[in-house]
C-alpha atoms as one frame of an Amber mdcrd trajectory, in Angstrom:
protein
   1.278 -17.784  17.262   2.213 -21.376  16.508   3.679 -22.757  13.267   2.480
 -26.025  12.577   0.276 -28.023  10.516  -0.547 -26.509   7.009  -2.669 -25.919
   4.272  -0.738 -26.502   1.540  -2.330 -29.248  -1.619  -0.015 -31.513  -1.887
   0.288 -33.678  -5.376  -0.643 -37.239  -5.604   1.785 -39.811  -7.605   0.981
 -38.293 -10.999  -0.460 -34.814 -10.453   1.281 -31.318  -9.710   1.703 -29.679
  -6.290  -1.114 -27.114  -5.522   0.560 -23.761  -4.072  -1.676 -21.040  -2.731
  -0.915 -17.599  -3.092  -2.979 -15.420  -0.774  -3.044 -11.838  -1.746  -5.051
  -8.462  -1.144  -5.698  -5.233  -3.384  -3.909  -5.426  -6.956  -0.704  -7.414
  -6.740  -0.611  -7.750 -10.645  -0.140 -11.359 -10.442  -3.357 -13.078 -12.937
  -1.017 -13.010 -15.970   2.469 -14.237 -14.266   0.063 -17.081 -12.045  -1.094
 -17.947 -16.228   2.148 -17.952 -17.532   4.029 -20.178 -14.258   0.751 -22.600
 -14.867   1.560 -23.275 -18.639   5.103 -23.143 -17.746   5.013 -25.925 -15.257
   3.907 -29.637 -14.675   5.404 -29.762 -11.633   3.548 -27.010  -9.564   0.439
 -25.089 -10.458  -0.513 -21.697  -8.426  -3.636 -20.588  -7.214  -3.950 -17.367
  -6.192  -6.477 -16.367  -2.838  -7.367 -12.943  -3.534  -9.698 -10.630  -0.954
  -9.987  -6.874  -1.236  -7.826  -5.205   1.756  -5.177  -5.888   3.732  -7.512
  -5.654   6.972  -9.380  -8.905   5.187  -5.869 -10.476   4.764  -4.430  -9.073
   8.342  -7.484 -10.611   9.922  -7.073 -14.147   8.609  -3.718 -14.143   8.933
  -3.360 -14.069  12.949  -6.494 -16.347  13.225  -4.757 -18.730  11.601  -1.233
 -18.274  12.892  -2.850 -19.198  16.286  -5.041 -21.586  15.069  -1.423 -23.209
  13.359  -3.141 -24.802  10.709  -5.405 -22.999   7.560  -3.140 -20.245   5.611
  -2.101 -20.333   2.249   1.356 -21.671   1.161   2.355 -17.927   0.190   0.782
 -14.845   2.199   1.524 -11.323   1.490   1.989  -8.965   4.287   1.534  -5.292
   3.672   4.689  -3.281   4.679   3.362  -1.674   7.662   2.808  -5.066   9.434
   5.937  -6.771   8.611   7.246  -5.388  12.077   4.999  -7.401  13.821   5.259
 -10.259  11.872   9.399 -10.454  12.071   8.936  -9.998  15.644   7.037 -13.495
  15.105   9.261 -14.870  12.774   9.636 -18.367  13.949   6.285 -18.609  12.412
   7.638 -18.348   8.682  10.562 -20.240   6.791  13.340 -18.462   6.416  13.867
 -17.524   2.664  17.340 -16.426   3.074  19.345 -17.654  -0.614  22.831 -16.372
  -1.937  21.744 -16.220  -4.910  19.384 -13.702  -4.185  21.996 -11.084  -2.427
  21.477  -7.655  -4.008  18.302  -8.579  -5.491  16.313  -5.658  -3.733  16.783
  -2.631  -2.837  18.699  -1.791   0.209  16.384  -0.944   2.909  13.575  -3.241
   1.179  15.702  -6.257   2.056  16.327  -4.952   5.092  12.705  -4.382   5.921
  11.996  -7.839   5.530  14.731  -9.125   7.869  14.457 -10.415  11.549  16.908
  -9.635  14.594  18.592 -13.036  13.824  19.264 -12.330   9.753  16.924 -14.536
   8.622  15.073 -13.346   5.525  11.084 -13.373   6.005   9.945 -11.819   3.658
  10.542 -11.441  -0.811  10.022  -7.814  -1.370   7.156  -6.936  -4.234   6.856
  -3.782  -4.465   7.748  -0.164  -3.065   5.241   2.991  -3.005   6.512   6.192
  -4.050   3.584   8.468  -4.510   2.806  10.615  -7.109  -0.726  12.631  -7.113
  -3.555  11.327  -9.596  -6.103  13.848 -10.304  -9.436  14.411 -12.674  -7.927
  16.593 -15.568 -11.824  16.891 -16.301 -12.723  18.344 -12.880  -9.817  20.730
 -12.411 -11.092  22.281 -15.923 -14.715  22.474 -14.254 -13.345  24.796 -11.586
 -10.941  26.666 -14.173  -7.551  25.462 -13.001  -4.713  24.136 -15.008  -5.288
  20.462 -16.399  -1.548  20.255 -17.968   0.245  17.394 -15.396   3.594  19.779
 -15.010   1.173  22.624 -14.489  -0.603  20.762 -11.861   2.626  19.601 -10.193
   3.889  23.437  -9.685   0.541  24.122  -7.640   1.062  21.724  -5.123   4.361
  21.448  -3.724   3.600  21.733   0.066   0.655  20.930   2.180  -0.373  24.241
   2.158  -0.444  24.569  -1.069  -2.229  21.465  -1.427  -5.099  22.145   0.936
  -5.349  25.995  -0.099  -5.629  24.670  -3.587  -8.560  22.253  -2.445 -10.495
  25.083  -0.787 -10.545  27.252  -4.074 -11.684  24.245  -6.071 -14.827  22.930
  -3.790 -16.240  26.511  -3.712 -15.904  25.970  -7.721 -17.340  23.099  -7.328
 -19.001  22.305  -4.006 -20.777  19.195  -4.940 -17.639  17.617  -5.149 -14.351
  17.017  -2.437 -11.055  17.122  -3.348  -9.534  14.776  -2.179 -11.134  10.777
  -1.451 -10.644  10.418   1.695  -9.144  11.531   5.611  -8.067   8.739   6.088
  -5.706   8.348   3.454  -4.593  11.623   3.386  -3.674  11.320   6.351  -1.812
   8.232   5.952   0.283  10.161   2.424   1.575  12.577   5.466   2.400  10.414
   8.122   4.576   8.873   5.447   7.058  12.225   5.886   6.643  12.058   9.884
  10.177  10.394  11.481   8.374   8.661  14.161   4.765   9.017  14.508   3.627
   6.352  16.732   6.562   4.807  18.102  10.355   5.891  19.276  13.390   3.931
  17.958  13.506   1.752  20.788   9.549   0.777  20.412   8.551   3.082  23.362
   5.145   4.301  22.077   4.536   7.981  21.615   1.394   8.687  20.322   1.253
  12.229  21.784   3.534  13.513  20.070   3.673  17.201  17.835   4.347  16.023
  14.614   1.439  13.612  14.872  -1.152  15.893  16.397   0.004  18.325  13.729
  -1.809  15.752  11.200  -4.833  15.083  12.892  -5.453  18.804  13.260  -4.559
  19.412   9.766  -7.364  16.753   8.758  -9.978  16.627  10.986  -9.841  20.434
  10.446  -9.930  20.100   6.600 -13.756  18.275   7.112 -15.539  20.888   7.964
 -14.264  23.128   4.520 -15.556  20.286   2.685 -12.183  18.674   1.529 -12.819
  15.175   2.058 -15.854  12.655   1.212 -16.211  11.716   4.707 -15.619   8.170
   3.494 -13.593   5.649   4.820 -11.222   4.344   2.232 -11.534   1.330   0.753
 -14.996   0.826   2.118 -18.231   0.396  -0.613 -19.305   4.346  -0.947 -15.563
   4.811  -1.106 -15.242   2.146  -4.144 -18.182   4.549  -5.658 -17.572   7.629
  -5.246 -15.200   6.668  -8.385 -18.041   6.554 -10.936 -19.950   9.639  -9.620
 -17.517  12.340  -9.635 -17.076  11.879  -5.755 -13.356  13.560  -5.723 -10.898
  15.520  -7.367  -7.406  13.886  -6.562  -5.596  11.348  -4.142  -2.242  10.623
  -2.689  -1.351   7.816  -5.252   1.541   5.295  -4.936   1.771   3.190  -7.418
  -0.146  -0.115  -6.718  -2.751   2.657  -6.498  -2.898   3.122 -10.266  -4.257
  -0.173 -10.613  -6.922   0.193  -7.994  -8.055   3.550  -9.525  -8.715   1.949
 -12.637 -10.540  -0.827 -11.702 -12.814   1.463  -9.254 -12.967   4.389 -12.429
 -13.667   1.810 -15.231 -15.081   3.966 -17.684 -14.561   7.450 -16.290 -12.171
   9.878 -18.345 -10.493  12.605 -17.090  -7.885  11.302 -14.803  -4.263  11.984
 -14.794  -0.775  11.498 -12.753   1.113  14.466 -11.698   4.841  13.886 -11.028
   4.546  15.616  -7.395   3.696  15.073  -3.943   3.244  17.837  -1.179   6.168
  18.165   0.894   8.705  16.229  -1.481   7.989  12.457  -1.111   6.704   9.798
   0.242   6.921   5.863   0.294   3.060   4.596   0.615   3.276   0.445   1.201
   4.973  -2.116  -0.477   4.391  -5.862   0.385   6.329  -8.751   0.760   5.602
 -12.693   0.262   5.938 -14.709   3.227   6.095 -18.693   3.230   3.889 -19.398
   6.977   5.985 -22.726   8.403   2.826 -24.485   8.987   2.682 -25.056   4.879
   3.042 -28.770   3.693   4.907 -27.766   0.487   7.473 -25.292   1.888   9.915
 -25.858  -0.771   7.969 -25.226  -3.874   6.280 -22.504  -1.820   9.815 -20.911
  -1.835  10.331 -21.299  -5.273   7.474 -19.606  -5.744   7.602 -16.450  -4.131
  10.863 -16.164  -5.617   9.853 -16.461  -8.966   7.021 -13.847  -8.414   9.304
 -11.196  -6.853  11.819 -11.736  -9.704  13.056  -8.640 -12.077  11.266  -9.807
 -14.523   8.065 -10.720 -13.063   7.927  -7.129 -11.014   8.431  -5.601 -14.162
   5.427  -7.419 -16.192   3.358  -6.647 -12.613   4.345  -3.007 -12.673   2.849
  -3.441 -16.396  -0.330  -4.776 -15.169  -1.256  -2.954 -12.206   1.448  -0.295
 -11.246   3.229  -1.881  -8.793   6.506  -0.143  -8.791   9.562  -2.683  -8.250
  11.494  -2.945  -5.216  13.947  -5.055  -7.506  17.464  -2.788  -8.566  17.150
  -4.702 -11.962  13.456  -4.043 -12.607  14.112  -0.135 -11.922  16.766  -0.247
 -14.315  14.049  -1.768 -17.123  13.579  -0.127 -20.325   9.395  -1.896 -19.118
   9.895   0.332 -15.851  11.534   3.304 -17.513  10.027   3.742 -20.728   6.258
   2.870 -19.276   3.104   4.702 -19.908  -0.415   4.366 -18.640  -3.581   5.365
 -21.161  -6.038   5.654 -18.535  -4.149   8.230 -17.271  -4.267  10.229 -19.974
  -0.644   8.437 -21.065   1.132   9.281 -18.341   4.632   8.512 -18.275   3.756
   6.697 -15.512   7.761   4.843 -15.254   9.659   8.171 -15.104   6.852   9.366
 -12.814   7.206   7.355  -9.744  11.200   6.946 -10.468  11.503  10.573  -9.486
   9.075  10.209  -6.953  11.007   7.520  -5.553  13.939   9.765  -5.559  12.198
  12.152  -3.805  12.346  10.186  -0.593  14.137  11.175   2.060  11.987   9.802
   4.989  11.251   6.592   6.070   8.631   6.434   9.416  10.083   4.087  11.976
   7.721   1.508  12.124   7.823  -0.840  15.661   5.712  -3.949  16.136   2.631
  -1.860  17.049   2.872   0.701  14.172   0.115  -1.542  12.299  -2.288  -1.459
  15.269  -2.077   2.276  16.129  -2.664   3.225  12.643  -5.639   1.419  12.249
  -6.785   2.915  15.655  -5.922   6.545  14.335  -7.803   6.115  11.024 -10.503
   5.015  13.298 -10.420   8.257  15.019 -10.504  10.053  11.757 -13.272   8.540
  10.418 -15.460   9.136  13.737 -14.758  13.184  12.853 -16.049  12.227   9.119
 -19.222  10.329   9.970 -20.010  12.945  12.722 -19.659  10.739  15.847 -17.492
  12.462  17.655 -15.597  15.928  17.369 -12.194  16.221  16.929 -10.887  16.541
  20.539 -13.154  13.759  21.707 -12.244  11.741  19.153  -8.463  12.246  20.191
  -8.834  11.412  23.525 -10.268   8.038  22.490  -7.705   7.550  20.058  -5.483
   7.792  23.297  -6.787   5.532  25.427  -7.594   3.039  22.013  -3.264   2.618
  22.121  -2.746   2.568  25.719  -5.451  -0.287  25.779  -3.031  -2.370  23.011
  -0.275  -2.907  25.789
């Protein structure tokens, strides 16, 4: 990676200063990017939006080596910031007094390199709660009240067993979306699946194996769609009653109702198998390459203040990593109507609360996931059975160095 050149629009004598803002999924920014713009003479944003991190991931290193191309702004999904602090000559530092305390804890922390320098403005965090089709569940007779729901599913077992009663209810339909990402809601209570504490890769390790077993084995019982997540059957399988429930943090709200427009039924259960879990959470980056660094910095803090995470949370459920956006009545007192007004606030505060793991993630904790959902999905699609596809997952890591 190299950090020079830049993107970045710079103003003429009597205009504004252009600064990108390249994003993926919902962020919850279209509103606060209106309000800055009417705000401001000065600087204008433009948000660069594309559908998944992997879009975002992949244009991202092409252009860190390329040193010239990326946005002013780019977000990072959670999971990569490892690799990208281990690269962090490549982005300004955004360290500011001012700012002190402004996250939480470990989110600051996460977003930190060896040398202190601050990389990364924390967005959001990703406690997960379980959304589920109220409408469904009544189709194979089980309870549609959310506290009902949440007291049949406080373990995996529980979880699954449930799943197996309701598709022989109602076999033309899975219950949950996906293998791959519910696989990913249980490697979020596994210590250290990929890596040691030292970076020393581990991929064959129990508590890892444990969850590929666990899914791949789930296939066959008809518990997932088969689809990979985020891909275009996934995106709708929404609309034609394609799955019962998923793991859901909370920038997942948003993405459920954009993908459901229209459907009723769903519903947010304050639970999550096995206690809790922390699902992503980005940060905003400013590359070094940018032209308009300063106002870039500005920026990003303005979008990842209290008050902006609180109006995003609003928009698209992106719970705040801020201490004085948890502590809003906006965060608190929220509700959701799609969800069947779900207190959707007091939801994913307990959820959050529920945490009491955090997977180590080392600089290659982005690549081997990607590589192990790839190994799930050959199981879905047929390609390969579950031991094969394990061995190739295997020699998939070794080959990343």
């Amino acid at each position: 990676m190299t950090a020079c050149g830049g993107d970045g629009e710079a103003s003429d004598a009597d205009g504004p200063v252009t600064i990108s803002v390249a994003t993926f999924n919902e962020f919850g920014y279209e509103e606060l990017i209106e309000e800055f713009n009417a705000s401001r003479d000065d600087i204008q944003i433009e948000q660069v939006k594309v559908g998944t991190w992997d879009d975002a991931k992949a244009n991202l290193y092409t252009k860190l080596a390329a040193g010239s191309g990326l946005s002013d702004i780019e977000a990072i999904e959670g999971d990569a910031m490892p690799a990208i602090l281990a690269e962090s000559d490549a982005f300004a530092d955004l360290t500011d007094p001012e700012l002190d305390g402004r996250w939480l804890d470990w989110k600051a922390e996460a977003g930190t390199d060896a040398d202190g320098r601050l990389i990364g403005y924390g967005t959001d965090i990703g406690p997960e709660g379980i959304c589920y089709r109220a409408d469904l569940f009544e189709k194979a007779g089980l309870p549609t009240d959310r506290a009902e729901v949440a007291g049949l599913m406080g373990t995996w077992d529980d979880y699954f067993a449930l799943g197996e009663d309701f598709v022989a209810k109602v076999p033309d339909t899975a219950w949950y979306d996906s293998s791959g990402g519910v696989a990913q809601a249980m490697l979020n209570q596994v210590e250290n699946p990929f890596e040691t504490d030292d970076n020393t890769v581990a991929v064959d390790n129990a508590d890892l194996k444990a969850v590929y077993d666990t899914v791949t084995g789930n296939v066959e019982k008809g518990l997932s769609t088969r689809l990979a997540q985020w891909g275009d059957d996934w995106v709708a399988s929404f609309q034609n009653d394609g799955f019962a429930t998923m793991a859901c943090p909370g920038w997942m709200l948003g993405v459920v109702e954009g993908n459901a427009e229209g459907v009723q039924g769903w519903d947010f259960a304050d639970v999550f198998p096995g206690g809790g879990g922390n699902w992503g959470g980005s940060f905003l980056t400013v590359p070094a390459q940018g032209e308009n660094i300063e106002e870039a910095t500005e920026v990003a803090a303005w979008l990842t203040a209290p008050e902006q995470q609180a109006k995003a949370f609003a928009a698209k459920g992106t719970f705040p990593s801020q201490v004085e956006a948890l502590d809003s009545p906006e965060v608190n007192e929220a509700s959701n109507a799609f969800f069947n007004d779900a207190p959707v606030g007091e939801i994913l505060a307990n959820r959050a609360e529920a945490v009491t793991v955090q997977p180590y993630k080392g600089p290659k904790y982005s690549d081997i996931l990607q590589a192990f959902q790839a190994a799930l999905l050959r199981v879905d699609d047929g390609s390969q059975s579950p031991d094969e596809s394990w061995d190739q997952f295997l020699t998939d890591v070794e080959a990343l160095g």
